[in-house]
C-alpha positions as CSV (number, residue, x, y, z in Angstrom):
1,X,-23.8,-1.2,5.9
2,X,-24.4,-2.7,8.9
3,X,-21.5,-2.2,10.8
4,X,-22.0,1.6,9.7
5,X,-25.5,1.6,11.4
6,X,-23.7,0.0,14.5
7,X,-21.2,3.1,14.4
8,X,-23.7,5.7,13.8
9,X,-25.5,4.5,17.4
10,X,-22.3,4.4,19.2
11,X,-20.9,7.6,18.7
12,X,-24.4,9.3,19.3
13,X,-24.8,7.2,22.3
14,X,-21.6,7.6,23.6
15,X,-21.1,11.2,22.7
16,X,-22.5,13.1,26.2
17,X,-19.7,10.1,27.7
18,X,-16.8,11.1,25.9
19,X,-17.1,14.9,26.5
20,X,-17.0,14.3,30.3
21,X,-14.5,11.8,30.3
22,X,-12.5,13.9,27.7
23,X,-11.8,11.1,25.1
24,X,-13.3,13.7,22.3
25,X,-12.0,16.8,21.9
26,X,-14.6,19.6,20.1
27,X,-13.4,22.6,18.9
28,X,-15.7,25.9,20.1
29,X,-17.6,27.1,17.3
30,X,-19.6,29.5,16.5
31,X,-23.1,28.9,16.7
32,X,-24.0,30.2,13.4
33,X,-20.5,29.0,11.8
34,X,-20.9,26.8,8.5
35,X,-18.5,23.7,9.1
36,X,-15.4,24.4,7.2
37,X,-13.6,20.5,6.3
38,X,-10.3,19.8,4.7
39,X,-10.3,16.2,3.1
40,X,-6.8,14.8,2.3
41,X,-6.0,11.2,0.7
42,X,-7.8,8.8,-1.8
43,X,-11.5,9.6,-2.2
44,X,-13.6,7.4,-4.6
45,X,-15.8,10.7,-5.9
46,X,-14.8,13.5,-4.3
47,X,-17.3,15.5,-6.7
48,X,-20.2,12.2,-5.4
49,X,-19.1,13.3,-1.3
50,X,-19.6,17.2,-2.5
51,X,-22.9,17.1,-3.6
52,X,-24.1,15.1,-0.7
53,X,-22.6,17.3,1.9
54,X,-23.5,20.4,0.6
55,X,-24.3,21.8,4.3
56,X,-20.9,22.1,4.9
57,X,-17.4,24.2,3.4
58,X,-15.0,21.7,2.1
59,X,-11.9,24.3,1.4
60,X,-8.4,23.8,0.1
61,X,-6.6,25.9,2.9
62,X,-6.2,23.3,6.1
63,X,-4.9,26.2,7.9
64,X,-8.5,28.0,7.5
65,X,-10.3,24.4,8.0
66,X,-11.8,23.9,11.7
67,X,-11.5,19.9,10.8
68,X,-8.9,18.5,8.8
69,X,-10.0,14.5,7.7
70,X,-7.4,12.2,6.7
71,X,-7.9,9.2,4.3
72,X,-5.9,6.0,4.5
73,X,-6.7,2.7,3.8
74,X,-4.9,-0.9,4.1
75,X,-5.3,-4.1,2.0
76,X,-7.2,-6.7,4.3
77,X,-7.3,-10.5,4.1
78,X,-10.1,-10.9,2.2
79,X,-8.5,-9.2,-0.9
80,X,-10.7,-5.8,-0.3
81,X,-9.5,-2.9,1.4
82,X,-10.1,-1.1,4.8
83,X,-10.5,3.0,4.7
84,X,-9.7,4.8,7.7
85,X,-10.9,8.5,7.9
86,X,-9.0,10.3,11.1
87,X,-10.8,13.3,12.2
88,X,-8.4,16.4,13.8
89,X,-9.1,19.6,14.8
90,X,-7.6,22.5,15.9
91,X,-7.6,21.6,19.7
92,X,-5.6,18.2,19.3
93,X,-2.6,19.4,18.0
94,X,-1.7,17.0,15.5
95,X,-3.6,13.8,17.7
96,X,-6.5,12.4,15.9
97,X,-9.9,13.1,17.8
98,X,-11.1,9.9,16.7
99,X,-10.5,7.6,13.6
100,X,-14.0,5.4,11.8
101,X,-13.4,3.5,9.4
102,X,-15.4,1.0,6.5
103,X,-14.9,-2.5,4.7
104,X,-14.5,-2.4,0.7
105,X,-14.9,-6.1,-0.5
106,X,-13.1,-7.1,-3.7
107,X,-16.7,-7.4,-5.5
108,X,-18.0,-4.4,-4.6
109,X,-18.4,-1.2,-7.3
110,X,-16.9,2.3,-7.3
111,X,-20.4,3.2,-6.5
112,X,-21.1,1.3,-3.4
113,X,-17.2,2.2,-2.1
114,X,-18.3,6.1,-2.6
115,X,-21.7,5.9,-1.0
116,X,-19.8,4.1,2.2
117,X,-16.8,6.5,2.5
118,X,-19.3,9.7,2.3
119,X,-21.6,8.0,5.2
120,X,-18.6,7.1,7.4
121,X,-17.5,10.9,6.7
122,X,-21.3,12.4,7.8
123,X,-21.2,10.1,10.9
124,X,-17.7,11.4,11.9
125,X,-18.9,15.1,11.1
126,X,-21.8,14.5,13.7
127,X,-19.6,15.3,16.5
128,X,-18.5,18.6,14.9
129,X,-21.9,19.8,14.2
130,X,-23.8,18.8,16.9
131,X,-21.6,22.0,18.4
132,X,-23.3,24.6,15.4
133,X,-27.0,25.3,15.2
134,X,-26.9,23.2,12.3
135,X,-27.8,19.8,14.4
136,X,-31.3,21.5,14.3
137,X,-31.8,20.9,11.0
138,X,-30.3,16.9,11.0
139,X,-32.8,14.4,11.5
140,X,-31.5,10.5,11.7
141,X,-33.2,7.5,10.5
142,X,-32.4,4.0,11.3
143,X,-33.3,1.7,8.5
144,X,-33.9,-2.0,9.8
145,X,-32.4,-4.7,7.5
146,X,-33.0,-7.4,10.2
147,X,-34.2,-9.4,7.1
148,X,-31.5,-8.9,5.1
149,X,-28.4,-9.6,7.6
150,X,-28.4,-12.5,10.4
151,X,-26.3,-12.7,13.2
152,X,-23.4,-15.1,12.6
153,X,-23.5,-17.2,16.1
154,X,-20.4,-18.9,17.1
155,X,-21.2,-22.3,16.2
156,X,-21.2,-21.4,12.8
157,X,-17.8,-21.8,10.9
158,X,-16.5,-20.0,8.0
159,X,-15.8,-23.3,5.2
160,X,-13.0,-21.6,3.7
161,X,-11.5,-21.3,7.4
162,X,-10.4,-17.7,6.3
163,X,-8.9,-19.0,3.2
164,X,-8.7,-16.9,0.0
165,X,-7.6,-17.9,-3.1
166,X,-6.8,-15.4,-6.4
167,X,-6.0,-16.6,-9.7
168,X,-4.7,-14.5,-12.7
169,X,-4.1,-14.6,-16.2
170,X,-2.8,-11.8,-18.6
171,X,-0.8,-11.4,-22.4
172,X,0.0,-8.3,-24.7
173,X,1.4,-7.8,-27.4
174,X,3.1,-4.6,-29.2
175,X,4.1,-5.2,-33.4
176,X,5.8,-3.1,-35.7
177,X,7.4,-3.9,-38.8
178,X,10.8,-4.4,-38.0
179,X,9.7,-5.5,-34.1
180,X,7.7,-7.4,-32.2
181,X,7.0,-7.9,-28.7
182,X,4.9,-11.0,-26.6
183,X,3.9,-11.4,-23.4
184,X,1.8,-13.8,-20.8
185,X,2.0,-14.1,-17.3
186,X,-0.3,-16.3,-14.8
187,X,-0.2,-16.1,-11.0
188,X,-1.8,-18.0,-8.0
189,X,-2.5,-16.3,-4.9
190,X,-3.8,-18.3,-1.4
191,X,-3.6,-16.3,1.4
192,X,-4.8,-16.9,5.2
193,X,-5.0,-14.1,7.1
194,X,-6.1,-14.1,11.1
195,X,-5.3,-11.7,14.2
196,X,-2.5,-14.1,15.3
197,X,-1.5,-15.8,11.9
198,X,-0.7,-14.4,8.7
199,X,0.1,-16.8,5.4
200,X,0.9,-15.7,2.0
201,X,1.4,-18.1,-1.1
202,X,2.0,-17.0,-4.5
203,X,3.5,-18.5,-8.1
204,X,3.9,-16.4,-10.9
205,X,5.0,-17.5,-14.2
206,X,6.1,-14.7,-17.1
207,X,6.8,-14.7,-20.5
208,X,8.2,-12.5,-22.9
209,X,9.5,-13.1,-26.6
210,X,11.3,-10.3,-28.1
211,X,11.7,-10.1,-31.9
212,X,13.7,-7.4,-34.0
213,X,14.9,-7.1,-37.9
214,X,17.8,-5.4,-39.0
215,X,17.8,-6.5,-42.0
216,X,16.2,-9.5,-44.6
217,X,19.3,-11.6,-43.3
218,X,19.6,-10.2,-39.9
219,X,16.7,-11.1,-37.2
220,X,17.6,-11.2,-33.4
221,X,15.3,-12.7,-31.4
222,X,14.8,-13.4,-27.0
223,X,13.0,-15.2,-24.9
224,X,12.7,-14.2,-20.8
225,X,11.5,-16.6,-18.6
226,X,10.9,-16.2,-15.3
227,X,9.1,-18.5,-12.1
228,X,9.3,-17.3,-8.6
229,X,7.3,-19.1,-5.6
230,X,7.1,-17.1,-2.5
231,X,5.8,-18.9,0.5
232,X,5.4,-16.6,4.0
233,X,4.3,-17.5,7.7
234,X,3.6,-14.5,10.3
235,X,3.4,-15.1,13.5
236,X,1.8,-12.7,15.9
237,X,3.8,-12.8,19.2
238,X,2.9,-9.8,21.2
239,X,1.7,-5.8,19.9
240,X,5.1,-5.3,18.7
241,X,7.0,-8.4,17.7
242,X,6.1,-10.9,15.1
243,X,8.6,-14.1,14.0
244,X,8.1,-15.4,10.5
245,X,9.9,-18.0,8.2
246,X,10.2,-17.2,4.1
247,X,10.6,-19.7,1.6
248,X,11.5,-18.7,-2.0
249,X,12.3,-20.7,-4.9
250,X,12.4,-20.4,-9.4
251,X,14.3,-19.2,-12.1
252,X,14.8,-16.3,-14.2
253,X,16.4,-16.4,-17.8
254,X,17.0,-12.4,-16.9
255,X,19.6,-13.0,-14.0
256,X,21.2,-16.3,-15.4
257,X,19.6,-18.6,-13.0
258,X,18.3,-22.0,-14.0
259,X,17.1,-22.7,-10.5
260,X,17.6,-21.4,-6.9
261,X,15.6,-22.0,-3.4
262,X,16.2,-20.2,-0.3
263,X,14.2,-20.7,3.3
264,X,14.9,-17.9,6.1
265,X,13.4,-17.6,9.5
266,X,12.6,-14.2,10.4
267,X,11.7,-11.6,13.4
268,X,10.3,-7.9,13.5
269,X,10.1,-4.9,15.9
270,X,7.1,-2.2,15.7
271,X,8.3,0.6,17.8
272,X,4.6,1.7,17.5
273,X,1.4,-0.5,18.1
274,X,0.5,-2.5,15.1
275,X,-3.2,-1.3,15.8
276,X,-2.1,2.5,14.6
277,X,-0.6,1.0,11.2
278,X,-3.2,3.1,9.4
279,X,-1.1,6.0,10.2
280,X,2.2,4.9,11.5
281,X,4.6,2.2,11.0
282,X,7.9,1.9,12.4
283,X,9.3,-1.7,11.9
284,X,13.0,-3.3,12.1
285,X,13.0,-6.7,10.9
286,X,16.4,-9.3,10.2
287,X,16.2,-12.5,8.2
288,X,18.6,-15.4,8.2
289,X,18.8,-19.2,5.9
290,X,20.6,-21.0,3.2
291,X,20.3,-20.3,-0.2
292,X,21.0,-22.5,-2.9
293,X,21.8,-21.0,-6.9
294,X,22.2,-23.2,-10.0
295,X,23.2,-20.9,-13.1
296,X,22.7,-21.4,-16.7
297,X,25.7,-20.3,-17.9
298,X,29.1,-20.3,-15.8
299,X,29.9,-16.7,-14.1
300,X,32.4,-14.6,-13.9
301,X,33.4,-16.2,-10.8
302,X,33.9,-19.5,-13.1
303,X,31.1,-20.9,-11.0
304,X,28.2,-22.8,-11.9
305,X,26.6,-23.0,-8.5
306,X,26.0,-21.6,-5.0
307,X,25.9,-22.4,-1.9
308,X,25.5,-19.7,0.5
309,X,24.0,-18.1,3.3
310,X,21.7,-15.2,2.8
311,X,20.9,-12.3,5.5
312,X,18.6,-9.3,5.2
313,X,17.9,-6.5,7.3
314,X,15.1,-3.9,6.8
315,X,14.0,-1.2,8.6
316,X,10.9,0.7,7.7
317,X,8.8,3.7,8.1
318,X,5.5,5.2,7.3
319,X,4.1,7.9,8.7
320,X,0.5,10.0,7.9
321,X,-0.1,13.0,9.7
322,X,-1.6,16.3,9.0
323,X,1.6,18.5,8.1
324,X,2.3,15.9,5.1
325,X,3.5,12.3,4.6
326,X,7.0,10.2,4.9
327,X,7.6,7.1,3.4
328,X,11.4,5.6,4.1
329,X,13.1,2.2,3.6
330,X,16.5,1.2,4.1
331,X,17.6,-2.1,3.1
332,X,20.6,-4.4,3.0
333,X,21.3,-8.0,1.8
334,X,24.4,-9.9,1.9
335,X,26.0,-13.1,2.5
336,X,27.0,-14.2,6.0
337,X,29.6,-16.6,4.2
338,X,31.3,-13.5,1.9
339,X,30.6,-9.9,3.8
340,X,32.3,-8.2,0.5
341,X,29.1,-9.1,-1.3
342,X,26.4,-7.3,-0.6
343,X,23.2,-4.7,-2.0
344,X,22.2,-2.1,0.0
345,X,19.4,0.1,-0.7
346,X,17.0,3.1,0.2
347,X,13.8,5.3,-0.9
348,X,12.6,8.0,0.7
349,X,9.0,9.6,-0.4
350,X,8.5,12.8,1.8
351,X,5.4,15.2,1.0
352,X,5.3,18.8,3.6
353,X,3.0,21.1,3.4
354,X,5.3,24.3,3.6
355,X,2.6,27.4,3.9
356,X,-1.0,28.2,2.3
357,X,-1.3,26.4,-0.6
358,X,2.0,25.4,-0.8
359,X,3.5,22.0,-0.7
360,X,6.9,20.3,-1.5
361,X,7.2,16.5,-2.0
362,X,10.9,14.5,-2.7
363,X,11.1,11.1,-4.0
364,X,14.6,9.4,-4.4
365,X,15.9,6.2,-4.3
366,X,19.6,4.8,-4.4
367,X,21.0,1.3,-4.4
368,X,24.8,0.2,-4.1
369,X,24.5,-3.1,-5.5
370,X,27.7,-5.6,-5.1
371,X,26.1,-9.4,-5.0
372,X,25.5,-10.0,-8.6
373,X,27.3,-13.6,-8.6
374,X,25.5,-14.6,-11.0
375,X,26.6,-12.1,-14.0
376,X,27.9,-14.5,-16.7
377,X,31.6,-15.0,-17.6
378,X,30.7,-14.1,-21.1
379,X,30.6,-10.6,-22.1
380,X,27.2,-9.2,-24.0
381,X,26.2,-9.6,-27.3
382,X,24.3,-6.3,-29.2
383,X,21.4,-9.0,-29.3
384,X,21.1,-9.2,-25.8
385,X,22.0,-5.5,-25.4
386,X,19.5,-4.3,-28.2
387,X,16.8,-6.8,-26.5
388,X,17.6,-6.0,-22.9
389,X,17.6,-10.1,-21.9
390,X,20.4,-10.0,-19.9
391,X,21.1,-7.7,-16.9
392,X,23.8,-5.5,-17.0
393,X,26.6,-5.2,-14.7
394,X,26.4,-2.5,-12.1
395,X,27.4,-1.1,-8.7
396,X,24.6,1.5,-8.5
397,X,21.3,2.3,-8.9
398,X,20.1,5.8,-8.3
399,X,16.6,7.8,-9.4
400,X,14.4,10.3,-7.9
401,X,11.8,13.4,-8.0
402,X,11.6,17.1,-6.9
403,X,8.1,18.8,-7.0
404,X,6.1,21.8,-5.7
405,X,2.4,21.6,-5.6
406,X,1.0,24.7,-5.2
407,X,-3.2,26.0,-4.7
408,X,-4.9,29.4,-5.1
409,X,-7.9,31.1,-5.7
410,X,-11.7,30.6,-4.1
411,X,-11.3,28.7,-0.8
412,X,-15.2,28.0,-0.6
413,X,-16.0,27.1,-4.1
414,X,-18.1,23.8,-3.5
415,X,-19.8,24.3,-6.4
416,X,-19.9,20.9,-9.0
417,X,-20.4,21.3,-12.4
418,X,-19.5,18.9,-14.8
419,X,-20.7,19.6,-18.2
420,X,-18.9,18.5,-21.2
């Protein structure tokens, strides 16, 4: 709330300063011209934002919209999440005018993340209106919470030292008569999370009995276990690179592994800024380290261990702009000790906005996958076929989606109505 009043008085104060310096880039409307917005991404309660902006045209079209607002928003240390509203219009072809943005703490409500995200959105408006003979009829009011808030001085420390700490617990079940399925999983979570460091901790346990009758003397029956500890450290080194070092270590009943630990030092290259990673990402990263695999029953390789050395190359990209949306990995793993065994993979999630209304979005991935040392030497049973407890042997993986999205109809219809 606070940091929204703070926001609120900057842009209004600095608002005659940015025209002259040229920072903010208004559109020319018309005097009497009601603001027409197009809103794209996450909202909370888009019906909640409507009904309290009702001075202005939210419209489906972007091509008929004088601002087009773009929601993103990132998880932050704290376990909440940070929303980013860009605000473009039809002078800064395809660059942002300006980007606000608001804090959603993990135990805050839908309600209280709604009422934020539709104040953030009338403060960036402002700027747009104060150009229409609707500022005339906007009054502001500042309310003072001096009471409420205190001003954290720099003597004072947080006690967790930016420390947070999850902890989770779940089970299911699913019966039938002739099948049964149980399940229970626990994790712990302790993150720290600063400008320059970045530490993540997690152990997850999971469970799963499966249970099936074929007949009064036939009964097959599986248990999956699985532990995995993950262990990262980030280091910040400069806008664009950032080293690390990974440790990982469990077991998994799934992929015939009794126990395995790996530890790999790592670095990473943004070709953008990391301060634009609300709307752009562009990141190469390679990681390097021993592994070590103990298998529960001998592979196909007639091995019931591993040594090896484990690389991994990724290269990343996200990007969020006002013609649509691309989201593209490429991947590969191998060994630096046996090149002829490795897993390379890809996904690509593109959405374009083709014409009026119109929209086409792809999602595929594929995965070439030639590393599974530890298949068993033992072909598989119908038990472990029928219960899936085993993986299966395979040199690909491959899936994906084609869709068109298309809107017509009333392009001013702000109208909410929610009965029955």
């Amino acid at each position: 709330m606070r940091s929204l009043i703070k926001t609120i008085f900057l842009v209004l104060v600095s608002l005659p300063f940015n025209f002259l310096s040229g920072q903010i880039k208004i559109p020319e409307l018309k005097q009497d011209h009601t603001l027409n917005v197009y809103l794209e991404g996450e909202v909370e309660d888009f019906n909640f934002t409507r009904r309290n902006l009702s001075f202005i045209n939210f419209v489906n079209d972007p091509k008929i919209a004088d601002i087009h607002v773009i929601t993103t928003d990132l998880y932050i240390a704290s376990g909440g999440r940070k929303y980013f509203l860009a605000f473009y219009s039809g002078e800064t072809r395809g660059k942002s005018d300006f980007t606000l943005y608001y804090i959603h703490n993990p135990g805050d409500t839908d309600d209280i993340n709604r009422i934020r995200f539709t104040k953030t959105l009338k403060i960036g408006l402002l700027n747009y209106l104060s150009q229409t003979n609707l500022i005339d009829k906007i009054e502001i009011t500042y309310k003072d919470e001096e009471k409420e808030y205190t001003q954290v001085t720099e003597s004072e420390k947080d006690p967790w030292d930016f420390w947070v700490f999850r902890l989770s617990a779940s089970g299911g079940w699913d019966l039938e008569e002739s099948k049964t399925n149980l399940n229970y999983s626990g994790s712990i979570q302790a993150d720290r999370i600063t400008d320059t460091w970045l530490f993540r901790n997690r152990y997850e346990h999971e469970n799963s009995t499966r249970r099936y009758i074929k007949s009064d003397d036939e009964v097959y029956k599986t248990i999956n276990i699985s532990d995995d500890i993950d262990l990262k450290s980030v280091y910040a080194l400069s806008r664009h690179w950032s080293a690390g070092l990974f440790f990982a270590g469990g077991r998994s009943t799934y992929i015939n592994t009794d126990f395995f630990v790996t530890g790999k030092p790592a670095i990473e290259y943004n070709f953008f800024d990391w301060k634009d990673a609300d709307h752009k990402i562009f990141t190469v990263s390679y990681m390097v380290g021993p592994a070590y695999y103990k298998y529960r029953d001998t592979t196909f390789l007639d091995r019931l261990e591993d040594r090896i050395w484990d690389q991994d190359l990724r290269i990343s990209l996200e990007l969020i702009q006002p013609w649509g949306e691309v989201d593209a990995r490429l991947s590969y793993s191998g060994y630096l000790n046996d090149l002829q065994n490795y897993n390379l993979s890809g996904e690509l999630d593109i959405s374009f906005r083709i014409t009026k209304g119109l929209s086409v979005f792809f999602e595929v991935s594929a995965e070439s996958v030639h590393d599974q040392l530890y298949l068993p030497r033992d072909e598989i049973s119908v038990e472990e076929l029928l219960l899936n407890s085993r993986k299966l042997p395979t040199t690909y993986e491959f899936g994906g989606d084609v869709g068109l999205r298309f809107y017509f109809g009333s392009l001013y219809n702000n109208i909410v109505n929610q009965r029955l």
